[in-house]
Backbone as CSV, one residue per row, in Angstrom:
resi,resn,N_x,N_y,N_z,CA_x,CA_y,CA_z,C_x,C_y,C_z
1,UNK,-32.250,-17.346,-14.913,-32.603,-17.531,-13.507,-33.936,-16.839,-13.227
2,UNK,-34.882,-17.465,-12.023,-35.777,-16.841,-11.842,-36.062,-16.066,-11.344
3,UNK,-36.215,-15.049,-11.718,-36.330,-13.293,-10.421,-38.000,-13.198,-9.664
4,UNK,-38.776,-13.681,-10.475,-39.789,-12.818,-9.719,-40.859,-14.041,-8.443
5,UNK,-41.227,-13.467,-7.830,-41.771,-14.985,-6.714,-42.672,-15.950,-7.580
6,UNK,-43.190,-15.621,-8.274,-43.757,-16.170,-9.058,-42.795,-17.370,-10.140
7,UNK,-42.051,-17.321,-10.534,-41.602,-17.494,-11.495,-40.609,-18.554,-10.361
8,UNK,-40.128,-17.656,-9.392,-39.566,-18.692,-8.482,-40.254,-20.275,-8.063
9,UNK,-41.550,-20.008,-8.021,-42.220,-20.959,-7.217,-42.313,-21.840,-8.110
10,UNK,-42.507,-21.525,-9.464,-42.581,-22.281,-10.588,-41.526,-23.532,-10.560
11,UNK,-40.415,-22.732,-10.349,-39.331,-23.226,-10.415,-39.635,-24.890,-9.640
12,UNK,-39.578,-24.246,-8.098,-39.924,-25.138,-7.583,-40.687,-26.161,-7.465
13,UNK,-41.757,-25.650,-7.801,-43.293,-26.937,-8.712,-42.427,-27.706,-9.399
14,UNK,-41.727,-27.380,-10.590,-41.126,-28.317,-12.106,-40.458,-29.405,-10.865
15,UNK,-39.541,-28.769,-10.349,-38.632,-29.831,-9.136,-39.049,-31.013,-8.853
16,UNK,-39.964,-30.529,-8.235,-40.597,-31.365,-7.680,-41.632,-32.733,-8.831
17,UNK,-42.391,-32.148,-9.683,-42.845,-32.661,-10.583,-42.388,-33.693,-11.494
18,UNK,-40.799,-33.041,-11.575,-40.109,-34.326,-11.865,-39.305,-34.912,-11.373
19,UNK,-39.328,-35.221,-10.374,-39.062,-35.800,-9.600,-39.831,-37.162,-9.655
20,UNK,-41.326,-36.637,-8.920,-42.142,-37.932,-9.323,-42.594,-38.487,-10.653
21,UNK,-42.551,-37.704,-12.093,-42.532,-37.824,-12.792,-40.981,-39.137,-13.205
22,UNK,-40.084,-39.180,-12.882,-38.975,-39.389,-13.079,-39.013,-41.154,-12.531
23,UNK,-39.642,-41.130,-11.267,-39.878,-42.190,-10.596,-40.754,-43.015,-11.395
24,UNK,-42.213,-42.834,-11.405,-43.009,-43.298,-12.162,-42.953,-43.848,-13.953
25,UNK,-42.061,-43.200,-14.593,-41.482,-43.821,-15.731,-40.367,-44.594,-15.383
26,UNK,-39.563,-44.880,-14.297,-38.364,-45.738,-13.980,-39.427,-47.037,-13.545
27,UNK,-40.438,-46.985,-12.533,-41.180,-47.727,-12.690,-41.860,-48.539,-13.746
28,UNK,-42.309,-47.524,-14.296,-43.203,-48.563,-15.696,-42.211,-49.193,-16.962
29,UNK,-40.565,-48.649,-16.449,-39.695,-49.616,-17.709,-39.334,-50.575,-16.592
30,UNK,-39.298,-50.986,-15.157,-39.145,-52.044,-15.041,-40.094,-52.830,-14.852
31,UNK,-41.514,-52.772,-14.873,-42.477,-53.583,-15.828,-42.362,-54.091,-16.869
32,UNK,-42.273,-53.128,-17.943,-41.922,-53.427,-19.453,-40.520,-54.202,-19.723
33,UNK,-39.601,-54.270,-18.936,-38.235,-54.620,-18.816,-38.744,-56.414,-17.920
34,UNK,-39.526,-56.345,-17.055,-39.888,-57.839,-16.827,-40.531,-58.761,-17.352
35,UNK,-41.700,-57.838,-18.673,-42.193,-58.852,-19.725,-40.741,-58.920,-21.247
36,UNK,-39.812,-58.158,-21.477,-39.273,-58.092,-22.030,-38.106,-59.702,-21.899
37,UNK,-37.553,-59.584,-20.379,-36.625,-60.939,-19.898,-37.707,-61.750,-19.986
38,UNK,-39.072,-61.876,-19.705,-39.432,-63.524,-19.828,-39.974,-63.808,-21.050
39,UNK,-39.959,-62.883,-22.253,-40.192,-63.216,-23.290,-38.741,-64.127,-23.930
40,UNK,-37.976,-62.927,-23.597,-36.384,-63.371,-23.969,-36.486,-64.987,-23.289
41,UNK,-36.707,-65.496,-21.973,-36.552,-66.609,-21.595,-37.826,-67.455,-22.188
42,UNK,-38.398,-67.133,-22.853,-39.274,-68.009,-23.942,-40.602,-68.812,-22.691
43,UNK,-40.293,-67.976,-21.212,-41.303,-68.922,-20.259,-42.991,-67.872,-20.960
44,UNK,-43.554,-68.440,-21.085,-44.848,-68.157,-21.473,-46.062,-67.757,-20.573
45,UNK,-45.893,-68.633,-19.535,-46.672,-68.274,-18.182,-46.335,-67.143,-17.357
46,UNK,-44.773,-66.750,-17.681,-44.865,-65.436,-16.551,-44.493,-64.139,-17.856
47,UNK,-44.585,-64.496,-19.080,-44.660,-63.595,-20.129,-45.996,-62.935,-19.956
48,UNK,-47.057,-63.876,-19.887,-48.336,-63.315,-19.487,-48.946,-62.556,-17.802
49,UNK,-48.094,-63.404,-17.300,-48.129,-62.255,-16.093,-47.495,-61.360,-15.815
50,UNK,-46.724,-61.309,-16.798,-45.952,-59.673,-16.559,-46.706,-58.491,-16.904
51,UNK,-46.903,-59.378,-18.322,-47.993,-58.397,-19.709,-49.217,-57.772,-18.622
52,UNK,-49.580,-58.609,-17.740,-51.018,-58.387,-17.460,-50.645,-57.303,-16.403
53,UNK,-49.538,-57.371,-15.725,-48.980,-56.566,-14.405,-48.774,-55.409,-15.229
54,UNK,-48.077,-55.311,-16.229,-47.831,-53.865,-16.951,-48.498,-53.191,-17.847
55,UNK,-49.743,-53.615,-18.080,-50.604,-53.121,-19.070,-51.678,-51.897,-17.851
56,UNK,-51.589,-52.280,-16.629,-52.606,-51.211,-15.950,-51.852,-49.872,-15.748
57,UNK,-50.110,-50.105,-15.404,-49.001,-49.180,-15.198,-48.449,-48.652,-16.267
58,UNK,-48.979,-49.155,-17.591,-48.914,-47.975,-19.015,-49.695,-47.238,-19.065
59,UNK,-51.121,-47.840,-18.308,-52.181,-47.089,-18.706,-52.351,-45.977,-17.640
60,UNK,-51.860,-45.906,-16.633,-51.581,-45.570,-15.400,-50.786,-44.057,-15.475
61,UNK,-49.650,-44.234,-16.734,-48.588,-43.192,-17.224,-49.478,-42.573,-18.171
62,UNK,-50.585,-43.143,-18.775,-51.268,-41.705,-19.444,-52.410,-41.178,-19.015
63,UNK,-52.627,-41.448,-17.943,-53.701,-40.682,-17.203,-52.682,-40.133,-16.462
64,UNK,-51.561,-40.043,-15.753,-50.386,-39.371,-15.244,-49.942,-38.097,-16.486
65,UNK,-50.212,-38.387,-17.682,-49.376,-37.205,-18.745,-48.190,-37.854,-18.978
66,UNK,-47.675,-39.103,-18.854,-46.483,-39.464,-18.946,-46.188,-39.947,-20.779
67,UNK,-47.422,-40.106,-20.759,-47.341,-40.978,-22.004,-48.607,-40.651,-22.955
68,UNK,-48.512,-40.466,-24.143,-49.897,-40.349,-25.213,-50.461,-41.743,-25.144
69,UNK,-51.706,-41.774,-25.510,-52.783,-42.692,-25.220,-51.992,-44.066,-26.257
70,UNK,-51.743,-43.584,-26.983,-51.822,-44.113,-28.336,-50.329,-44.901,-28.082
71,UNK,-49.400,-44.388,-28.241,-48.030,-44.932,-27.615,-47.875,-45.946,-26.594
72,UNK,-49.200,-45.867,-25.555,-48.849,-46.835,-24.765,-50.007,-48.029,-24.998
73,UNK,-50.927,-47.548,-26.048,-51.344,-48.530,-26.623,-50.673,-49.538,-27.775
74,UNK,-49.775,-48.691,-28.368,-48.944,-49.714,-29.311,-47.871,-50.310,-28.624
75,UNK,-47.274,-49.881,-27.511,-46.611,-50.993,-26.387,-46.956,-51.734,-26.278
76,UNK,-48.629,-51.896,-25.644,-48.880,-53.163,-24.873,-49.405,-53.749,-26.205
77,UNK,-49.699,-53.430,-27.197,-50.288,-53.701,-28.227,-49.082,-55.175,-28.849
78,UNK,-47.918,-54.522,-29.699,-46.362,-54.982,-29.641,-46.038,-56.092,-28.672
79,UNK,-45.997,-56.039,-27.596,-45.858,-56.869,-26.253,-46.310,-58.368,-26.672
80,UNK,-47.974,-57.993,-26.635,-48.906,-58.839,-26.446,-49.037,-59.855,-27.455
81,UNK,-48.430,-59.537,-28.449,-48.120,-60.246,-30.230,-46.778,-61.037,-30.216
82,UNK,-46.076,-60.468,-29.388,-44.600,-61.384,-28.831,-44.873,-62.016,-28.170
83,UNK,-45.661,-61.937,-26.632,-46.008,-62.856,-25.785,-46.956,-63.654,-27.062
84,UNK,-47.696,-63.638,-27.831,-48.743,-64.749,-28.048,-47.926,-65.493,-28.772
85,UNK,-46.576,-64.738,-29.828,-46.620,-66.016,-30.366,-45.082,-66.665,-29.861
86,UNK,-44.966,-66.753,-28.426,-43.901,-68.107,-27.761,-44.985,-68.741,-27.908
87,UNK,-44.556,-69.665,-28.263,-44.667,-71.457,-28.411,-44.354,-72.275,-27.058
């Protein structure tokens, strides 16, 4: 437990931090979760508009600290190789 005011306030910062932290990744998997169903539904036109809707909100989570650069580059990276090759 935290004793000193300091250490208290801390406390309170993290709280809060993830909090919105918490939100903002529930967000960006139901992006990734809407190019995921229209890949699954093989529609191609809104595979690509999903891709395109969730590629600014990955990139979005690592200028946030949510995510390493690199990780959310091999997401959209992954994604974008499924969306290309529906037929």
């Amino acid at each position: 437990m935290a004793n000193s005011p300091q250490a208290k306030k801390r406390a309170r910062q993290i709280e809060r931090r993830t909090a919105v932290n918490k939100n903002r990744k529930s967000r960006i998997r139901t992006f990734l979760r809407k190019v995921e169903e229209a890949i699954e539904s093989g529609d191609k036109v809104a595979a690509v508009t999903a891709l395109r809707a969730a590629q600014p909100e990955l990139m979005r989570g690592v200028t946030k600290g949510l995510f390493h650069k690199n990780t959310a580059s091999r997401k959209v990276s992954r994604l974008a190789s499924r969306v290309k090759a529906i037929s």
